[in-house]
N, C-alpha and C positions, 0 to 999 in steps of 0.2 A: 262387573264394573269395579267391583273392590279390587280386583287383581290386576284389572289395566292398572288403577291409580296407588298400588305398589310397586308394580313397573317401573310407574313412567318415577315414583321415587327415589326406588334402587339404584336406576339409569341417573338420576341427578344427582346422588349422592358416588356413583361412578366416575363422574364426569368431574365432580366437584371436591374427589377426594380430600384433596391438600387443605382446601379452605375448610371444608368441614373438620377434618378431624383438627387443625389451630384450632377453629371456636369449641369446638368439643374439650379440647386438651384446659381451654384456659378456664373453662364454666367447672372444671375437677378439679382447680386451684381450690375454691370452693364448696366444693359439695364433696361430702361423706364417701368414699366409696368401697365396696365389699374384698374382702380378704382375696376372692378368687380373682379377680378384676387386677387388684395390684400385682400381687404375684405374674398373670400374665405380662402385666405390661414391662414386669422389672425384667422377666425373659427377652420382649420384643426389643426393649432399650439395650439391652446387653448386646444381644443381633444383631442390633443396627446399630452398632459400633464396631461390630467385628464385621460387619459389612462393609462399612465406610474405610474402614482403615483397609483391607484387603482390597478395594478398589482403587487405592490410591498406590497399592504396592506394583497394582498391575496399570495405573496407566504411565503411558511412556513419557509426555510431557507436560509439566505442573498445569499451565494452562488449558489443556484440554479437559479439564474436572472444574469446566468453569460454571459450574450449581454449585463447588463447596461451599462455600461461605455462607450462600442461606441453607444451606444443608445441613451442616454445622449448629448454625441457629434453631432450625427447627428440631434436632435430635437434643440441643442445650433444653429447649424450652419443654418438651416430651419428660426430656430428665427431672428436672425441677417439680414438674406435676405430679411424676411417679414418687419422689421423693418427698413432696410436701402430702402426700394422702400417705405413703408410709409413716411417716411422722406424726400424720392425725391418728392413725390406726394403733400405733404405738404409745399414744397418751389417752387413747381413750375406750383400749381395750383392757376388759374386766381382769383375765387372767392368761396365762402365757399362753395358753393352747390356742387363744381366739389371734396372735398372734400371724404377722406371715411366716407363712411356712420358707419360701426364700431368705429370708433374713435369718430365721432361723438355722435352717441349713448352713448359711455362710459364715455366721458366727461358730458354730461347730468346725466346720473347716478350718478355720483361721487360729481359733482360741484351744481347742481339742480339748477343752473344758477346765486351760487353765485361763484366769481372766487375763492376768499381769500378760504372759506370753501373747495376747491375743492382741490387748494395747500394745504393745511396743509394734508388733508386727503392722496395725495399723496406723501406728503413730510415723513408721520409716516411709510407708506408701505415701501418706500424703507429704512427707518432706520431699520423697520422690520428685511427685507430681508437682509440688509448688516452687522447690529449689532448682530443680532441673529441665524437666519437661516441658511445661506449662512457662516458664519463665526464658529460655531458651527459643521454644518456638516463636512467642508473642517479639521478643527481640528480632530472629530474623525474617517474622515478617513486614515486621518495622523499615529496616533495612531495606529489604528486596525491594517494599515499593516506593522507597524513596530511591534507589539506583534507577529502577525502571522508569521515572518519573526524569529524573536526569536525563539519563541515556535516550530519551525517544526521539529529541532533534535529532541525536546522533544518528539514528538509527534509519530515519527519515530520509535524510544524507543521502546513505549509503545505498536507500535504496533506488535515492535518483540517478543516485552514477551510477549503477548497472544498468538502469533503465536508458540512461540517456548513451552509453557506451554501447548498446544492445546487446547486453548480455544476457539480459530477461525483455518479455515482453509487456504491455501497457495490461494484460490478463494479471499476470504471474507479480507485478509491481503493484497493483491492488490488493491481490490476495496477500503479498507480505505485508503491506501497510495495513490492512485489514487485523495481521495477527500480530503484527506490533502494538497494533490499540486493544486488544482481545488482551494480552499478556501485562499490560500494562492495568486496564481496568480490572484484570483478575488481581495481582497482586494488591492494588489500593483494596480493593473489597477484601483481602486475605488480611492486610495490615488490621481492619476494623472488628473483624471475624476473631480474629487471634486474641484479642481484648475482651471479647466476648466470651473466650472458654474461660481467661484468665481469672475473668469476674465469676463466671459459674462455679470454678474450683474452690473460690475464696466463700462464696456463699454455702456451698457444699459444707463445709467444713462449721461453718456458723450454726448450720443445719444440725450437724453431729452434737456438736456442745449441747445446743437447746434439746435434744433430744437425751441426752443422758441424764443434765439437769432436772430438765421440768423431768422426765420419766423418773427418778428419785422420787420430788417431790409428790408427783400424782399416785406413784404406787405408796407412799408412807403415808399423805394425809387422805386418798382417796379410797384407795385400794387396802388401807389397814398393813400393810407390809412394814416389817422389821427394816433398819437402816441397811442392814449387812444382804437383808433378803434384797429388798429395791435395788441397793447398787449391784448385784451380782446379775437380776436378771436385766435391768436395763442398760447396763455395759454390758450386756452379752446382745441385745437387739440392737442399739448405737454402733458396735464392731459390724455388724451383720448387713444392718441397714446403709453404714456410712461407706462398706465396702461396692455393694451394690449401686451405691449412686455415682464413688467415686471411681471404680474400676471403667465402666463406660468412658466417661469423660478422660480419663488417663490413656486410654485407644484416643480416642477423640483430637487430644493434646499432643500424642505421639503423632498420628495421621499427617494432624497439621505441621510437626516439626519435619518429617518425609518429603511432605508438597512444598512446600517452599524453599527446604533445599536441593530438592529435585535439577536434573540438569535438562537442560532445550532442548535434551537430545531425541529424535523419534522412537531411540530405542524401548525397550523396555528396563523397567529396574535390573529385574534376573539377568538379560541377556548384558546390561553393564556390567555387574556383578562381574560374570563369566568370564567376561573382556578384561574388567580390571586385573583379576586373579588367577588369571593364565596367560600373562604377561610373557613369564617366562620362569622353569620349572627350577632353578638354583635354590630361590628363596626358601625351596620346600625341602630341598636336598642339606640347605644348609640349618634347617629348623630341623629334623631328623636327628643331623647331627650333634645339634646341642643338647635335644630330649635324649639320646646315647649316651652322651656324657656325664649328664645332670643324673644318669639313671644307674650312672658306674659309681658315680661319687656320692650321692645324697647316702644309696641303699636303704635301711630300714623300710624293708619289703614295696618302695616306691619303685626298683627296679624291675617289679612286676608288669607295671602301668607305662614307663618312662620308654623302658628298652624294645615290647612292641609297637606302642606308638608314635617312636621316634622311626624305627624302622620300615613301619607303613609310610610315613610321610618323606622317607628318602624313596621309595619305591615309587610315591606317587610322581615326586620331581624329576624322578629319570624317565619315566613314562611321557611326560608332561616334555623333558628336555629334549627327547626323542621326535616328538610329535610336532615341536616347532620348526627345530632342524629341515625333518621331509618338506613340511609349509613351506620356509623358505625358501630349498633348493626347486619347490615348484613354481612358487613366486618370481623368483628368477629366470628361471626359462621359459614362463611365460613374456614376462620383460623382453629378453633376448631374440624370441619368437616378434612380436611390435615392433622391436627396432628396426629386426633384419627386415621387414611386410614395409613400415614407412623409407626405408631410405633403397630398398628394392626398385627397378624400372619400372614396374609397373603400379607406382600405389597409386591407393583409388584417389586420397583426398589429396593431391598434389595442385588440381584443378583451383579446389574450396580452397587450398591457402592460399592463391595467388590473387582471388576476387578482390577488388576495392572497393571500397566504402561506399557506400552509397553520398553519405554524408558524414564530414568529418571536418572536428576544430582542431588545430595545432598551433601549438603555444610554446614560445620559448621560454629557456627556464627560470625566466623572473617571471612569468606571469602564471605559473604552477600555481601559487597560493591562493588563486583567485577558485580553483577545483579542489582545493586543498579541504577533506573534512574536516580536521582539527581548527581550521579557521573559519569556518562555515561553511567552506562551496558555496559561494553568493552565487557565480556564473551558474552551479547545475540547477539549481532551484528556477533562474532565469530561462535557463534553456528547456525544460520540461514546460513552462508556460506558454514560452516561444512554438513549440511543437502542438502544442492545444489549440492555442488561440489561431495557430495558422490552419488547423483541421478543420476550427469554427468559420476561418475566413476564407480557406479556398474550397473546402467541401472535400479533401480526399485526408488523409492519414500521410503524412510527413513521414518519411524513412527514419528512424533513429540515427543520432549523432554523436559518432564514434569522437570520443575526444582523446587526446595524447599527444604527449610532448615531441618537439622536433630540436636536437640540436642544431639543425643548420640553417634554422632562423636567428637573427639577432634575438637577445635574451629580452627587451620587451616587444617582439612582435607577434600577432596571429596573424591566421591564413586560415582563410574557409577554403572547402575545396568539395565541387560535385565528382561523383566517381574519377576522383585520384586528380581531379584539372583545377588550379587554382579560380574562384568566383571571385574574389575581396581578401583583402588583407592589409593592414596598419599598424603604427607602433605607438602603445601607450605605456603609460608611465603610471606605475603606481603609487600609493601615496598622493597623489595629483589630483585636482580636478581640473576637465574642460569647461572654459567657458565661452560661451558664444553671445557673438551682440545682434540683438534680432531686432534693434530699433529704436531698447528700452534703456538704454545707459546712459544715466548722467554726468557719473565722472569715470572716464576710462582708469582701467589698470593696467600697470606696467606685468609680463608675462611672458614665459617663452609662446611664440607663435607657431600654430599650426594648423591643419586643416580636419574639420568633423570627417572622419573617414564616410558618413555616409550618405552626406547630401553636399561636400565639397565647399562646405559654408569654413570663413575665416573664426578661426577662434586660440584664446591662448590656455598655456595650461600654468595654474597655481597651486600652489601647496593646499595641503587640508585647512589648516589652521587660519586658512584666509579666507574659506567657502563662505562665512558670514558675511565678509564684507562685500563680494562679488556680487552675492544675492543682495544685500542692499545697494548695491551699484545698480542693478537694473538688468546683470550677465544670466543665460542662463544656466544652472551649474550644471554638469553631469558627471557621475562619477563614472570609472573606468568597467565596471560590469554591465551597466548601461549599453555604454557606449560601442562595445561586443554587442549587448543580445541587440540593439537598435540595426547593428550592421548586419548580422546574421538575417533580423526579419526582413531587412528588405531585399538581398539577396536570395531568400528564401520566395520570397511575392514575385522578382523579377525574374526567376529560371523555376519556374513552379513546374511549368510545360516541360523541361527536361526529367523532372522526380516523379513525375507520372509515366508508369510502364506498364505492359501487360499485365505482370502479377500484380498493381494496384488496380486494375481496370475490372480484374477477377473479384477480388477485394470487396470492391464499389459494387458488382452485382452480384456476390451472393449477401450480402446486406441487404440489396431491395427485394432479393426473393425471399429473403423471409417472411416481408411484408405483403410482397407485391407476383406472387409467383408467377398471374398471367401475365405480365408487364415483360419478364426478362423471357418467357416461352414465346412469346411474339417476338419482341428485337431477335432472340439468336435465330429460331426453327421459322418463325412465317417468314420477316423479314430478309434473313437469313444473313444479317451484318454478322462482320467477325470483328473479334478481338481487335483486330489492327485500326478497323474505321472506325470503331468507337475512341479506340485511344485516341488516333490521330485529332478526331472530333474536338476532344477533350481537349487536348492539348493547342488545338487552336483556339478556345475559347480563353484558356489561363494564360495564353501567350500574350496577350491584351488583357490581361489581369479582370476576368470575367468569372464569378467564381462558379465551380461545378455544384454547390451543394445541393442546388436543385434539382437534382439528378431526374427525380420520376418526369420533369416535362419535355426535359432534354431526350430520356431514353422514349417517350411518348412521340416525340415531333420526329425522331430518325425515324421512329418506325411505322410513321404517317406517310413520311415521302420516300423511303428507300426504295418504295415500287417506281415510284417516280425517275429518282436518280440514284446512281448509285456515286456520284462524287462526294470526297468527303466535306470539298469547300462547296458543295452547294447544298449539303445536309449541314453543314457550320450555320452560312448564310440562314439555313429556316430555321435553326436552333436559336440565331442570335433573336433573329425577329420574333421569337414565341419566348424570349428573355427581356423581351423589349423593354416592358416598364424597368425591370432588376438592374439593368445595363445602366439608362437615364438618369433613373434615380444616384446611381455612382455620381453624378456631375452636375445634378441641378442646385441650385444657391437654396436652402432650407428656410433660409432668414428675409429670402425674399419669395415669398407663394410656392417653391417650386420651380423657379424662374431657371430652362436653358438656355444659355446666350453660348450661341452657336453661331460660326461663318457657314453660309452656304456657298458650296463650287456651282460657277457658273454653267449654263451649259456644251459653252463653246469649250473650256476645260474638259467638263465629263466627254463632249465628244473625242476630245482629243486623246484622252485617257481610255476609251474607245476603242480607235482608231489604231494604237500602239498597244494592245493588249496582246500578252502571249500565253497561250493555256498549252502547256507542255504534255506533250502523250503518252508519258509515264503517269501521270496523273500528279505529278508534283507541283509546289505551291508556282498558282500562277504570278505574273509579273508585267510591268510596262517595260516597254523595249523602245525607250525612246531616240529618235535620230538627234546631232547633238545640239540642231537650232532647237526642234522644237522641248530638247531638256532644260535647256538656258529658257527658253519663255515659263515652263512650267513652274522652275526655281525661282524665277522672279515672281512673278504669281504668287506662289506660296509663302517665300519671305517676306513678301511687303503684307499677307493678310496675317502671316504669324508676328507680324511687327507691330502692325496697329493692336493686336488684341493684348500685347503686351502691353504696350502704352497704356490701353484702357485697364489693363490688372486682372485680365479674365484668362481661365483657365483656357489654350488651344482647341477648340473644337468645332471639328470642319463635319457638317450634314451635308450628302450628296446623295442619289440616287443606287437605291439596292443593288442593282446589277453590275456595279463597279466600286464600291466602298469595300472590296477585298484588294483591288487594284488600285485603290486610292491608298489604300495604307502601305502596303505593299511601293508604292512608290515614295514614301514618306520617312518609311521607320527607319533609313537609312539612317538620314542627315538630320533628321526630328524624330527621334523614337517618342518623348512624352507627348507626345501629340494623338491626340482623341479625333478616332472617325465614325462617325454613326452615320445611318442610313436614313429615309425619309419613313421605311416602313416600320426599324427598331421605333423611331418617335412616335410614328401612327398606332403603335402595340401601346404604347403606354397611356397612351388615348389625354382623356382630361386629367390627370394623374401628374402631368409637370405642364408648365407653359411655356413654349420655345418663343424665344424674342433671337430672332437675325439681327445681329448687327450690322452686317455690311454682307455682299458677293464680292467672290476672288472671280475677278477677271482677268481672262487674260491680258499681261502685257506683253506688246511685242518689243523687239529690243530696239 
């Protein structure tokens, strides 16, 4: 039992190292402790400085030693305990023997038993460490994290343009912003850290004085000691002692001045070194030759020292001159070897450079500043949101959005464009804002006029310096990055079905097989849909702005009916109807229960819609094939019931019967694309969840 419950103590004091030995360390501020004890500890403190500083020479970039700062702290705090029980040991021992034997030693080192020499020599170290070292570093970590602190917008910036340019991926765009706040919360803790050796050095030294002092005092009134005896042996323990406390922390201070001027680079220190200093070998050919010289002319036996060491170091430089020379002439014919492969008949990546964009913005060259990082990038910061919030709203991952300038645009216009084909484009003005009258304007403003590029509404454009009064007019104001990402996102909702491809369709299930692995081994292997009818699936549902996020019910219901059918508009059709309530809810009034007010098609229409129905036997989207009486009855039909609904101020939306609500839209989205068609069975999915109120049946008129 006694040895389990050593165990299970050793095991917690294992596990608990750090915190025990702080309360340990801080309970020997005060308590006595034995000559063997400190001596050890003044070795481990010495170690673990030449630990820490040797780890910092080998890591490659400052940030990744992101423990110094409390590492730092707790080697200060370790110090101070070693040195305040040295110090008790030193006033309250009898006679020099009972003394540490480390302090000892180093005073002999230092002093070689004369005292004068032994002060001066300690008196240079600590000017060292507090003029230079210590005061130096604490400065540039001052600095660093006040630049780093600066520079993170900027940095932030730049990482949304490569993101949004796709030069990196939304992986690769985290992990640097990730090590931009890591580099940045490392330097503020470094700034705080650096004040803390600053203060240890000054205390240190406070530590000394009192220790030589009172050690006078205690050896004459205590100890019985002569004035000449006291001073001799407690400036020979004070040199000893205050070397041993301040030698540490001077690693410590150095450490810290290395880490923080450190460069981003992933190298290593040595392997920059190498890099710096083999540059190129003149410098070393022409330092040779002035130790040659200096070693003709000084003479008085310097020519002993000067004239082979000058000669080493020309030998080194020719060796060194020699060795870049080959590099380079390999370097180059590797070059030359690239050219001839890329501009060869056959090179491979001829293909890759000719690909277009998936997605790209172009801007003429006055609206550059709008991407501009020194001015902010409003637009990138816009458009990385724009990409999220549309991943949140249609359910797939958005292609990155190459942006770059087009001279053969007028200089304020952009141009979206899907794989290379113009979507939307408009010219705004910057400096300007748009403003539009939605109802609310009391007194109009004089303006140049123009049109919201993205919903065709009237509006004008005003200066900056006027946006106050607009908005107290009643206008609403928008400024010109706005007014881009507004047009981007809905270009982006209204061609969503074009930006879905195969390799997003791959995308989308190996996500659900992470979660869901029998889910996507039934749709591929049982069911055995391919790539193509899922996409197409997909892409019918966001063609009518229906979003995919719900993937697992979608990829559920295909692989319910594909034994059934294999069409993709009648695996759409069972998809929409198992989306049922998600679809509805897009269109029912919130503020009223729920409430859809919806026209229902007659049946004499649905027959007739029927009747004229073509289901093409390539299996492409079907369609009404109307003769041209009966298109002129249907046309009237449906403008007089899209006419009343306007009247009344309701959103178009015609309920008709499942088996033709693919051919009902289909016949519609012509000449009425915003026009909403649900089916009776999408409504019936959504059961008590919305309440459909019919305003009126489209019947047919005849002419």
């Amino acid at each position: 039992m006694a040895n389990e419950n050593r165990g299970k103590i050793l095991n917690f004091i294992q596990q608990n190292i750090i915190g025990v030995a702080t309360v340990v360390g801080i309970f020997f501020l005060f308590i006595p402790t034995p000559k063997l004890i400190i001596d050890v500890c003044m070795v481990l403190n010495l170690a673990l400085a030449i630990i820490i500083l040797l780890v910092v020479l080998y890591t490659p970039r400052s940030s990744d030693f992101q423990t110094f700062p409390r590492v730092v702290q707790l080697q200060m705090l370790f110090g101070l305990v070693v040195n305040i029980s040295s110090t008790r040991l030193i006033l309250t021992a009898k006679n020099y023997s009972a003394q540490s034997d480390m302090v000892k030693a180093f005073a002999n080192i230092v002093a070689k038993g004369d005292l004068v020499i032994g002060f001066l020599i300690f008196i240079v170290l600590i000017l060292v460490q507090v003029m230079v070292i210590t005061k130096g570093a604490t400065r540039v970590a001052e600095v660093q994290a006040r630049f780093s602190l600066d520079s993170m917008s900027q940095k932030f910036f730049d990482v949304d343009n490569r993101l949004n340019s796709g030069i990196i991926d939304d992986a690769e765009a985290i992990r640097l912003k990730d090590a931009i706040r890591k580099e940045i919360d490392f330097y503020s803790a470094m700034d705080g850290s650096a004040k803390f050796v600053s203060g240890t050095v000054k205390l240190g030294i406070v530590i000394t004085l009192l220790n030589l002092i009172g050690g006078v005092i205690v050896g004459m009134i205590k100890n019985g000691m002569a004035f000449n005896q006291a001073m001799t042996t407690y400036s020979m323990l004070t040199i000893g002692d205050g070397l041993l406390s301040q030698l540490p922390t001077l690693m410590i201070s150095f450490a810290t001045g290395l880490l923080v001027t450190g460069s981003k680079s992933d190298d290593r220190f040595d392997d920059q070194l190498k890099t710096d200093f083999t540059r190129t070998g003149y410098i070393y050919e022409i330092l040779g030759g002035i130790l040659l010289v200096f070693g003709v002319a000084l003479r008085n036996g310097t020519q002993v020292l000067l004239i082979p060491i000058g000669a080493l170091f020309i030998f080194i430089g020719f060796k060194l001159t020699k060795t870049k020379e080959r590099e380079a002439v390999l370097e180059q014919t590797k070059k030359e070897e690239q050219k001839a492969k890329r501009n060869g008949p056959s090179a491979p990546d001829a293909e890759k450079i000719s690909m277009l964009d998936p997605l790209s913005l172009e801007l003429g060259y006055a609206l550059i500043p709008l991407v501009n990082e020194e001015k902010g990038a409003e637009l990138l910061e816009r458009i990385t949101r724009i990409r999220q919030e549309a991943k949140l709203d249609m359910g797939f991952v958005i292609p990155k959005i190459r942006i770059q300038d087009n001279m053969a645009l007028s200089p304020n216009e952009y141009c979206f464009k899907i794989k290379g084909i113009p979507a939307g484009s408009a010219e705004i003005r910057l400096g300007y804002y748009m403003c539009m009258d939605t109802g609310g304007v009391v007194t109009p403003m004089q303006g140049e006029k123009t049109k919201d590029p993205t919903f065709g509404m009237d509006a004008i454009w005003i200066p900056e310096e006027n946006r106050g009064d607009a908005e107290a007019a009643g206008y609403v104001v928008i400024d010109p990055p706005t007014i881009i990402a507004t047009h981007i996102t809905e270009i982006i909702r209204s061609h969503a079905a074009e930006m879905l491809g195969r390799q997003e369709v791959s995308s989308i299930l190996d996500v659900v097989k992470e979660h869901n692995p029998v889910l996507i081994d039934e749709v591929l292997n049982t069911a055995k849909l391919t790539y193509g009818q899922i996409e197409k699936v997909l892409q019918n549902l966001l063609q009518e702005k229906v979003s995919i996020r719900n993937i697992i019910t979608i990829l559920e219901t295909m692989a319910n009916y594909a034994g059934v059918t294999n069409s993709v508009w009648e695996l759409t059709k069972k998809v929409r109807e198992a989306l049922g309530l998600q679809i509805c809810m897009q269109y029912v009034d919130k503020d009223d229960g729920n409430k859809l007010r919806v026209m229902a098609l007659s049946q004499e229409l649905a027959e007739l819609v029927q009747q004229h129905a073509y289901f093409p036997s390539d299996g492409s989207k079907p369609y009404v094939a109307f003769d041209p009486v009966d298109n002129r009855k249907w046309i009237l039909s449906i403008s007089a019931a899209l006419s009343k609904m306007n009247q009344l101020g309701y959103m178009p939306i015609i309920l008709c019967v499942s088996s033709i609500r693919q051919l009902v839209k289909a016949a519609i989205e012509r000449d009425n694309p915003g026009v909403v068609v649900l089916s009776d069975m999408e409504a019936y999915s959504a059961g008590k969840n919305i309440d459909i109120e019919v305003l009126d049946e489209i019947s047919l008129i005849d002419e």
